[in-house]
N, C-alpha and C positions, 0 to 999 in steps of 0.2 A: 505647521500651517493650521489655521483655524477652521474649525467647520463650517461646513457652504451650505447655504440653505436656501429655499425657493419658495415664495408664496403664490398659491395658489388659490382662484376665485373663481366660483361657479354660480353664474346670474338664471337661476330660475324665472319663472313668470311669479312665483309668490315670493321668493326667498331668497336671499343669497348668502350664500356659505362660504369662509374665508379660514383659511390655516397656512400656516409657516412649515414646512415639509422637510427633513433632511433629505442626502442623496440614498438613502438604503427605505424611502417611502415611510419613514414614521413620522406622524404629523405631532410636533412639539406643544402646538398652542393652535385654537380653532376659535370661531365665533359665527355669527350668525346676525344679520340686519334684514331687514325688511325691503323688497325690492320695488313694492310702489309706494304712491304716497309725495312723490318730490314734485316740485313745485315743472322741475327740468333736470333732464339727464345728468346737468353739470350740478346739481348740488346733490343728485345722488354718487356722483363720484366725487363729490367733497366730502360726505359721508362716510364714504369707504374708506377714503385716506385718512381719514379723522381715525375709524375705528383700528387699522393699519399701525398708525403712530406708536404705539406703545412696544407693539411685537417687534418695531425697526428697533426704536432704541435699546430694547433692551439686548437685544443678540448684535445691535453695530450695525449700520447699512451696509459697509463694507464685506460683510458678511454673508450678505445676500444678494443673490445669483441676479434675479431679476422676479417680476410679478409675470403670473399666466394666467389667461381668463379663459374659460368656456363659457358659450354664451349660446342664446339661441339668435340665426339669421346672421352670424360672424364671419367675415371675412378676413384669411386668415393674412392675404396678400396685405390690404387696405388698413388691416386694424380698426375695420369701422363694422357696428352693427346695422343692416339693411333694412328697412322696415320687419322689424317682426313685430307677428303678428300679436305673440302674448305679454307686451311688452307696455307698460305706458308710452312711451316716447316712439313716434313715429319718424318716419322720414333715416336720412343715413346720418346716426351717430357715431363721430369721429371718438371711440372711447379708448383708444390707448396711447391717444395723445393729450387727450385730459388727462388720465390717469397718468402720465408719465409726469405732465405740469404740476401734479400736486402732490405726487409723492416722490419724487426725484428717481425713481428705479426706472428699470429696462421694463417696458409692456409686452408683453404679444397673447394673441389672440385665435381661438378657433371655435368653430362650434361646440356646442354639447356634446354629441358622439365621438367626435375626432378626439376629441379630450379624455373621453374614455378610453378609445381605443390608445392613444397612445401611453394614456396610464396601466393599460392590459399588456401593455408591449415593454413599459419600464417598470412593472412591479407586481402582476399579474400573470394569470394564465397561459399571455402569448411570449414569455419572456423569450430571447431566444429566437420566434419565430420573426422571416422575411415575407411569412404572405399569410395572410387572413383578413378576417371580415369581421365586427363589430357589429353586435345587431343589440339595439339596447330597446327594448319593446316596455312601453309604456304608454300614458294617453295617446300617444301617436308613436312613429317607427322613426329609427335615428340610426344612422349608420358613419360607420368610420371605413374605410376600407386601406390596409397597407400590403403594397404591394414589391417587391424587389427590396425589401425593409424603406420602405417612405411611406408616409401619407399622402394618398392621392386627391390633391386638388381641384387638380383641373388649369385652365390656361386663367378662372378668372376666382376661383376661391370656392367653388360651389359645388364641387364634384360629390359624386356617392351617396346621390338623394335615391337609396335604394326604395325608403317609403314609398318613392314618387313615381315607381315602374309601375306600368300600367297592370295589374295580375289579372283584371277583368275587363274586356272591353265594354265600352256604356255601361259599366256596374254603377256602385256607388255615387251619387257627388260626394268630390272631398272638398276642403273647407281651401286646395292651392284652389279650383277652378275649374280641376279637371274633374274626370269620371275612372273611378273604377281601378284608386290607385289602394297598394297592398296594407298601405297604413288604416285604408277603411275595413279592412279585414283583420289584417293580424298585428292587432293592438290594444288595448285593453280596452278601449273606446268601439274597437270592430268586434270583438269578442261578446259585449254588452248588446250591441247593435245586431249580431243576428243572432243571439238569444230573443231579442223583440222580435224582430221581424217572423222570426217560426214559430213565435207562441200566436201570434194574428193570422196564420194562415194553414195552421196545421191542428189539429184535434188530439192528439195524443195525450196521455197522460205525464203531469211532469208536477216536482215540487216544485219549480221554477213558476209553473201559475199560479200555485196557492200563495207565492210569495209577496207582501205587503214592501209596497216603497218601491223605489230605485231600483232598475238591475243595473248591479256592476261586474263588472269581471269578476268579480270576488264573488259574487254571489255565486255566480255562473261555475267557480270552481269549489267553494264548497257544497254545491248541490250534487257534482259531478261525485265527487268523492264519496257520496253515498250512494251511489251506482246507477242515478237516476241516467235514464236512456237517454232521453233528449241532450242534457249538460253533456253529456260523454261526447253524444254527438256533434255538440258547438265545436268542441273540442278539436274534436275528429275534424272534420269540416275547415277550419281554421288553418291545423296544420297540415292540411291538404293543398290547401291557395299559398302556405307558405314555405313549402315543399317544392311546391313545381316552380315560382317565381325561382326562389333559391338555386333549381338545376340550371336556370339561365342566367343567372348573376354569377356562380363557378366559373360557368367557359367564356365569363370577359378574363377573370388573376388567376382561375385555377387556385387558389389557397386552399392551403394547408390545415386549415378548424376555422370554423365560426363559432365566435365566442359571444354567448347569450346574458345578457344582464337586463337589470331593471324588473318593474313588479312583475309583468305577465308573466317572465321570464321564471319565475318561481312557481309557475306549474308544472313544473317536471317533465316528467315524461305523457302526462296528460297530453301537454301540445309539442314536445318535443320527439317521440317516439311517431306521429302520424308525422311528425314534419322532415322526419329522416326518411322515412316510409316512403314516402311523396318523392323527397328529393332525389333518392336511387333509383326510382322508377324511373325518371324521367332525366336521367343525367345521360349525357353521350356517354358510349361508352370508357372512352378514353380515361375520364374523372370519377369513374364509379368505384366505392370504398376504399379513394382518398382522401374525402376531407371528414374530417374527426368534428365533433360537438362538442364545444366547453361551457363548463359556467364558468362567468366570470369570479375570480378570485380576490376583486379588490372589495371591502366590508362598504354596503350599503352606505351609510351615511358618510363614508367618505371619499369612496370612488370619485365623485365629484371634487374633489380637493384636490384628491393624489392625480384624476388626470389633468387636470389644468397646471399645478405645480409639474406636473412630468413635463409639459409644454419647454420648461427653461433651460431643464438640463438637456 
């Protein structure tokens, strides 16, 4: 029997990234096309079948399983993208019935995180496991959640908007509509955002003031690293609101680890050790020192590939 293979596609707001996958997650062939810029949705998925072409024939269509997309605002029922927000094309785009029209393969489709998580599930840290949580922290917070070994949906495609629990009431505005949801906290975007806000209202000493430009996450955690108080603080702080949210998102699946990916995510135990902290404190007792903390195991630039191709098998 010949080798099966899956391609996998992950549509960014700047980029999107495309690779050919075998069944044991080693990506053959990759590329990369630019995700605005097109006239209309449809000649950006002309584009992608265009770049596509070459990787079908030469390994045989027959060969390949089917295409999987992660995307942001994806539904996974519908196969259509919902208005997102960081997206050029507005409105509901039907993209994996284009995409089926032009490149003749099987589509399917889910979000960014779900794609993660099911790529942590088929080639990562959760291999193995039936219940865990996906937390991919970055400009904003993304979650997968599998629960009984499924991905949980929901009745209409939407489920496991963990970002979207409210961790503070009348906190933040966030950019859905509401207030005082945990993506304006614990994100690299929320991480940036109350390092401002405590350097305007607080007097202490910090190299965080002396610092020219932008603060970003980054900044925030290299500053932290040289023991400055305040940065340790953000930290602290941070993994505090994402702690206590966390002991109440447990007692919905009770899972088994929450597996942490993406940039913020590579501040260690900076934000992960107050966020464990947080979270035992406040768990019932029933759940306390069961669930375990992972980093994600799939490599940075391609976790996005491997989880979208994980979609087919």
């Amino acid at each position: 029997m010949e080798q099966q293979y899956a391609l996998g596609i992950d549509i960014g707001g700047t980029n999107t990234v495309y690779g050919l996958v075998d069944r044991k997650g080693r990506i053959i062939e990759q590329g990369a096309i630019p995700t605005k810029g097109y006239n209309s949705a449809l000649q950006y998925v002309k584009a992608i079948a265009k770049e596509l072409q070459p990787i079908i024939k030469k390994v045989k269509r027959q060969n390949i399983k089917g295409i999987g997309m992660g995307a942001p605002s994806a539904n996974y029922y519908t196969g259509e993208i919902v208005n997102a927000p960081n997206l050029d094309w507005q409105g509901v785009i039907p993209i994996t019935k284009m995409l089926r029209e032009e490149s003749g393969l099987e589509v399917v489709l889910t979000n960014d995180a779900n794609a993660a998580a099911i790529g942590e599930m088929q080639y990562g840290a959760a291999k193995g496991m039936k219940d865990f949580i996906m937390l991919t922290l970055g400009t904003g917070l993304g979650t997968g959640i599998v629960a009984n070994g499924q991905l949980i949906y929901g009745h209409d495609g939407f489920a496991g908007e963990v970002g979207h629990v409210i961790a503070i009431r009348d906190g933040r505005d966030c950019n859905c509509g509401r207030r005082g949801c945990l993506e304006r906290y614990a994100s690299a975007t929320g991480v940036a955002m109350t390092a401002e806000k405590w350097l305007d209202v607080r007097t202490d000493k910090s190299l965080l003031r002396d610092f020219k430009g932008k603060i970003t996450s980054k900044t925030v955690y290299d500053i932290a690293l040289t023991g400055d108080k305040l940065a340790l603080e953000v930290f602290d702080y941070t993994g505090m609101i994402l702690g206590q949210t966390l002991a109440d998102i447990v007692a919905v699946t009770s899972p088994e680890a929450i597996v942490f990916f993406g940039g913020l995510a590579k501040a260690g135990d900076l934000l992960l050790k107050p966020t464990k902290k947080h979270m035992e404190q406040n768990l019932l007792h029933l759940y306390k020192g069961k669930v375990s903390f992972l980093h994600s195991q799939l490599p940075d630039t391609e976790a996005a590939i491997l989880g979208a191709s994980a979609l087919v098998w």
